[in-house]
C-alpha positions as CSV (number, residue, x, y, z in Angstrom):
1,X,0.0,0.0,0.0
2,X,1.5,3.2,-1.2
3,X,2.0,6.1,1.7
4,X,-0.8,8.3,0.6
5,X,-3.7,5.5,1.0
6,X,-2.4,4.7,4.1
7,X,-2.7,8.2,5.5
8,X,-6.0,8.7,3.8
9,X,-7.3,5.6,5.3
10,X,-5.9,6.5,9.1
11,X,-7.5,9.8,8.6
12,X,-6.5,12.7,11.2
13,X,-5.3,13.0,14.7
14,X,-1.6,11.4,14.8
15,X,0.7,12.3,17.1
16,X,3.4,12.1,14.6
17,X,4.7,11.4,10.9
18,X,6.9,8.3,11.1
19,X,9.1,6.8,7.9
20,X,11.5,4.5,7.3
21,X,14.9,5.0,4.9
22,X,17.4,3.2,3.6
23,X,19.5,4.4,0.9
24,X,20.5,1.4,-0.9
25,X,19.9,-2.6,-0.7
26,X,22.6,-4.5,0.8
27,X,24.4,-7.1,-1.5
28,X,23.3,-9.8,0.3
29,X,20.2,-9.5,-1.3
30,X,21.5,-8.9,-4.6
31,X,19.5,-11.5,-6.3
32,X,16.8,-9.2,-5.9
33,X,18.3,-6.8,-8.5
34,X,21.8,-4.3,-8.5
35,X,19.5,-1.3,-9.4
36,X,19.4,-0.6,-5.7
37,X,23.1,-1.2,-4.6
38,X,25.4,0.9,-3.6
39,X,29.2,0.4,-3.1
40,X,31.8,1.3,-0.5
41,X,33.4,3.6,-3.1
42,X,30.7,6.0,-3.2
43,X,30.2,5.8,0.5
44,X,31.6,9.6,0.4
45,X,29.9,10.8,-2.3
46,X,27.2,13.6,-2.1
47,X,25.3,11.5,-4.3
48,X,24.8,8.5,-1.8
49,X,25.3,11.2,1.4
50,X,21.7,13.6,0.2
51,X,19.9,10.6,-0.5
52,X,18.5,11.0,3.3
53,X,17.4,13.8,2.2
54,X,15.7,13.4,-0.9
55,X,13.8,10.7,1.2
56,X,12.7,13.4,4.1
57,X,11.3,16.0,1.2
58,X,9.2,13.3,-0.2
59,X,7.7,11.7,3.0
60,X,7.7,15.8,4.3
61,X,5.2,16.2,1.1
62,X,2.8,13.7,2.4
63,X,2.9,14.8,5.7
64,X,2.3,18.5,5.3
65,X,-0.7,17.3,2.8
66,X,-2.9,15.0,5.2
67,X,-0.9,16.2,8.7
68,X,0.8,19.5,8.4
69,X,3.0,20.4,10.9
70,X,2.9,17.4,12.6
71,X,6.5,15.9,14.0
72,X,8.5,14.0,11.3
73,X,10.0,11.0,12.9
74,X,12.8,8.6,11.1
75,X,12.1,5.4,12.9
76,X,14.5,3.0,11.1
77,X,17.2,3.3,9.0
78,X,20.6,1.9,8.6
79,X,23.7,1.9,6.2
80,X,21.6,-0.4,3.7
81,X,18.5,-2.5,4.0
82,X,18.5,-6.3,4.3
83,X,21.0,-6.2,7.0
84,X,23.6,-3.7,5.3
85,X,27.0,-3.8,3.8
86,X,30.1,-5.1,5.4
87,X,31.5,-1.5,5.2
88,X,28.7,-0.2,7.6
89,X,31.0,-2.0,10.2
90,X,34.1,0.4,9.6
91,X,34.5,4.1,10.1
92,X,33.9,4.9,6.7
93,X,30.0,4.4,7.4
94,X,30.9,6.8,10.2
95,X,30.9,9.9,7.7
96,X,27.0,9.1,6.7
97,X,25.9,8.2,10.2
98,X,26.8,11.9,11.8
99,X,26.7,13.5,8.2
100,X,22.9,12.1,8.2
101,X,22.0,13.1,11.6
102,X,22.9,16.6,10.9
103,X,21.2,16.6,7.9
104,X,18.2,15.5,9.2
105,X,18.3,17.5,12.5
106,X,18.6,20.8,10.3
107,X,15.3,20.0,8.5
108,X,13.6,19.8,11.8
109,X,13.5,15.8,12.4
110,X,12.9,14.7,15.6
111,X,13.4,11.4,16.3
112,X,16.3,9.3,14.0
113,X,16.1,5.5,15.0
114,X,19.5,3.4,13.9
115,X,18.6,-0.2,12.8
116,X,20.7,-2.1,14.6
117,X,21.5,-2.2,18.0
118,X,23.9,-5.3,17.3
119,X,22.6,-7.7,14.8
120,X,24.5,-7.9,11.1
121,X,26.6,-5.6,9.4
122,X,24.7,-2.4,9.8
123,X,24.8,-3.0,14.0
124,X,26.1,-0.1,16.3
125,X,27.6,-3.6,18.6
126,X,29.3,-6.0,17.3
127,X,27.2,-9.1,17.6
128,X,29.6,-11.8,18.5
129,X,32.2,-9.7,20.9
130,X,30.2,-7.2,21.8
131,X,32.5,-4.6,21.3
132,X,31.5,-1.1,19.7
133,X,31.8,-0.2,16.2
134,X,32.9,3.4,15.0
135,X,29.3,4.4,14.5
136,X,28.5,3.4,18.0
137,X,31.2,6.2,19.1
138,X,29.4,9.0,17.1
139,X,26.3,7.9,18.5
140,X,27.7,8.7,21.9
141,X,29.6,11.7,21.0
142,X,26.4,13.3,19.4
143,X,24.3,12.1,22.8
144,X,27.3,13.9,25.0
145,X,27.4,17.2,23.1
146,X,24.3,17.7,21.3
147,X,21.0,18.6,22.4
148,X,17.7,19.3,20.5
149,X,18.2,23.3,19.2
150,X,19.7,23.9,15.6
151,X,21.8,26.9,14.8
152,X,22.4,28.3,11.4
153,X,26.1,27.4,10.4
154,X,28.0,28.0,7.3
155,X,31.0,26.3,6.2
156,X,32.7,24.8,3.1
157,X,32.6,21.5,4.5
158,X,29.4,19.8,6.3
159,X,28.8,21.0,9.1
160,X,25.7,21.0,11.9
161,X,25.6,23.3,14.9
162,X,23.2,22.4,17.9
163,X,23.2,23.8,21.4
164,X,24.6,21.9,24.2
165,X,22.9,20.4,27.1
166,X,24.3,23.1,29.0
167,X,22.5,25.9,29.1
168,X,24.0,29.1,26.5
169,X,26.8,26.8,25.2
170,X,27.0,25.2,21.6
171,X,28.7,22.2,19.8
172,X,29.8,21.9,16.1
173,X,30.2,18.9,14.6
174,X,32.6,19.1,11.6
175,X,33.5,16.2,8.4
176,X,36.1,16.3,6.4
177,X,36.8,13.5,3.7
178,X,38.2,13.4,0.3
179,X,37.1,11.6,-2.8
180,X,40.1,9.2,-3.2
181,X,41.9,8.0,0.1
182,X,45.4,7.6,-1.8
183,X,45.5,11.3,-2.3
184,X,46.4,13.2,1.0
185,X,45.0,16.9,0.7
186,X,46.0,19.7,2.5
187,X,44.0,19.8,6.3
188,X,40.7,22.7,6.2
189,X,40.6,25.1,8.6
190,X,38.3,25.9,10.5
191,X,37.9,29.3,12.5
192,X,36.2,29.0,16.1
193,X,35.6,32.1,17.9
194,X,36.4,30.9,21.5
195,X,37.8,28.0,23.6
196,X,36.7,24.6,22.7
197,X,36.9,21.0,23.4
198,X,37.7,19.5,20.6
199,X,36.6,16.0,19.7
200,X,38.2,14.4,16.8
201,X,37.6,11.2,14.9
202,X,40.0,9.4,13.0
203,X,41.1,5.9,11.9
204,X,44.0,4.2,10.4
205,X,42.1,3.4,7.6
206,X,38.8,4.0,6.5
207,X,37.8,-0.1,6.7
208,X,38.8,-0.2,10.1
209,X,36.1,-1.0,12.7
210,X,38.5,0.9,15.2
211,X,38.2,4.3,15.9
212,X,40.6,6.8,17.4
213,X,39.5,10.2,19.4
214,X,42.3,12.8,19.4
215,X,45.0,10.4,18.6
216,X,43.9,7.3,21.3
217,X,41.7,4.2,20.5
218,X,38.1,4.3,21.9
219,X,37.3,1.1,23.6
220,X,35.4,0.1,26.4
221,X,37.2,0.0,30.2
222,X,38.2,-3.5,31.4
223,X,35.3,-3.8,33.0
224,X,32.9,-3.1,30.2
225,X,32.3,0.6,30.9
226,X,31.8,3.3,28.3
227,X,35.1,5.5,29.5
228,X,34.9,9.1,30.2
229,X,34.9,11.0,26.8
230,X,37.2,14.2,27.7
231,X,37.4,17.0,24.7
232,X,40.9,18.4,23.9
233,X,41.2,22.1,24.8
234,X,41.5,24.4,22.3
235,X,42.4,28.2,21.6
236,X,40.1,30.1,19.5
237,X,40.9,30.4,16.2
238,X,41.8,28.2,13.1
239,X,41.5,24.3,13.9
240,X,43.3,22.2,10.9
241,X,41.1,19.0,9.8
242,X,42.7,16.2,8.7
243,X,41.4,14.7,5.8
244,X,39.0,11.7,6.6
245,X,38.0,13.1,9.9
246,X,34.9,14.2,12.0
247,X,35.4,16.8,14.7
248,X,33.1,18.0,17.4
249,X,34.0,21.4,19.2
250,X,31.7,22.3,21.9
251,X,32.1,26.2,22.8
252,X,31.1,26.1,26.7
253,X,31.2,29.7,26.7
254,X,29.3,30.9,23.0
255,X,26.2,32.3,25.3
256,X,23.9,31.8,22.5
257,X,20.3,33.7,22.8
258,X,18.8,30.8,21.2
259,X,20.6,28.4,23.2
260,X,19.0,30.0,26.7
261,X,15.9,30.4,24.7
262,X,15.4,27.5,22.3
263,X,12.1,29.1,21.1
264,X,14.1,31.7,19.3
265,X,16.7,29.1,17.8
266,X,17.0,29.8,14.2
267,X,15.5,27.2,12.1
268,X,16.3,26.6,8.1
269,X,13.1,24.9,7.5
270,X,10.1,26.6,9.1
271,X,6.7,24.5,10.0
């Protein structure tokens, strides 16, 4: 049944506007046609990154014509359907998993749920050891820093910034990749105003399922304990990016109006 019969046949009075997404099918299910595929080369594409959001303006269409201004909710999604890719194990899913959130945070979406917990490829957990996957780091990251209030931001590279759950403060969550990982760039820059903790993500290689923050491997404590996620001080003014990286800067001390006053947060797509 298509999306528009089934609103028309629920008729008004939902609390919300919940869809699924996936942007590709995995290849385990290739016998079910390529058409759909993706692969791990064009993982950092735009075309595979705005897919997310070529998804939200359709299902935002039906919404706003049988529920307007009702809350949009993603309530599954993943790297791929049909338990996704082997690559949405490794950091290089990483880039689409924050990129995503942002995205979709910006356009006023409320609730994004990941499909998996930890269960196949696309799992936040590793199934059999239990340990975390790169993804499951952002996830906590973006839980530590980021709260529910968007700010405008403008920046060459993609870039989200939210208040913090600290009252007046603000975090920005930077990504920086390149199209072909055997040719090193120069790093971006990036200017912040004041003194931040800075919250960098990088790996040895793209395919890894291990992740580093600010130089050190992320893994839980011996006894099975997320560890205490400090930031990095540092100054105000230009932070280099390394290439195949995702920073997050929280500015304890921006006093944002919109931040004290999430009413008057500044929001790209009004309702």
């Amino acid at each position: 049944m298509k999306s528009q019969d089934l609103m028309a046949a629920s008729g008004p009075g939902i609390d919300a506007f919940s869809y699924h997404f996936y942007g590709a099918r995995a290849v385990r299910c290739s016998f079910r046609g390529t058409e759909k595929q993706t692969t791990a080369a064009q993982a950092l594409s735009e075309n595979w990154l705005s897919r997310t959001d070529e998804a939200e303006a359709y299902y935002r269409k039906i919404r706003d014509q049988y529920e307007p201004g009702k809350p949009m909710w993603l309530t599954e999604t993943g790297g791929a359907s049909c338990g996704g890719n082997p690559w949405n194990a490794a950091f290089l899913d990483t880039f689409r998993y924050l990129i995503n959130s942002g995205r979709l945070a910006k356009q006023g979406v409320q609730v994004v749920a990941h499909n998996t917990l930890a269960a196949s490829d696309y799992a936040l957990i590793d199934q059999e050891t239990l340990a975390p996957r790169p993804n499951y780091w952002g996830a906590v990251l973006w839980r530590k820093l980021m709260d529910a209030t968007v700010l405008e931001a403008g920046s060459r590279v993609p870039t989200v910034c939210i208040c913090m759950r600290t009252a007046s403060a603000a975090s920005v969550v930077e990504s920086r990749y390149w199209r072909s990982t055997r040719t090193p760039e120069r790093p971006h820059e990036l200017t912040i105003p004041l003194q931040a903790e800075r919250y960098t993500l990088t790996a040895k290689d793209l395919m890894d399922n291990r992740v580093d923050m600010n130089g050190n491997e992320l893994k839980l404590t011996p006894g099975g304990d997320v560890p205490a996620l400090a930031g990095m001080p540092s100054p105000s003014g230009a932070q280099a990016l390394p290439p195949a990286s995702i920073s997050f800067f929280s500015v304890r001390r921006a006093n944002n109006a919109a931040c004290r006053s999430p009413g008057n947060a500044i929001k790209p797509r009004a309702e």
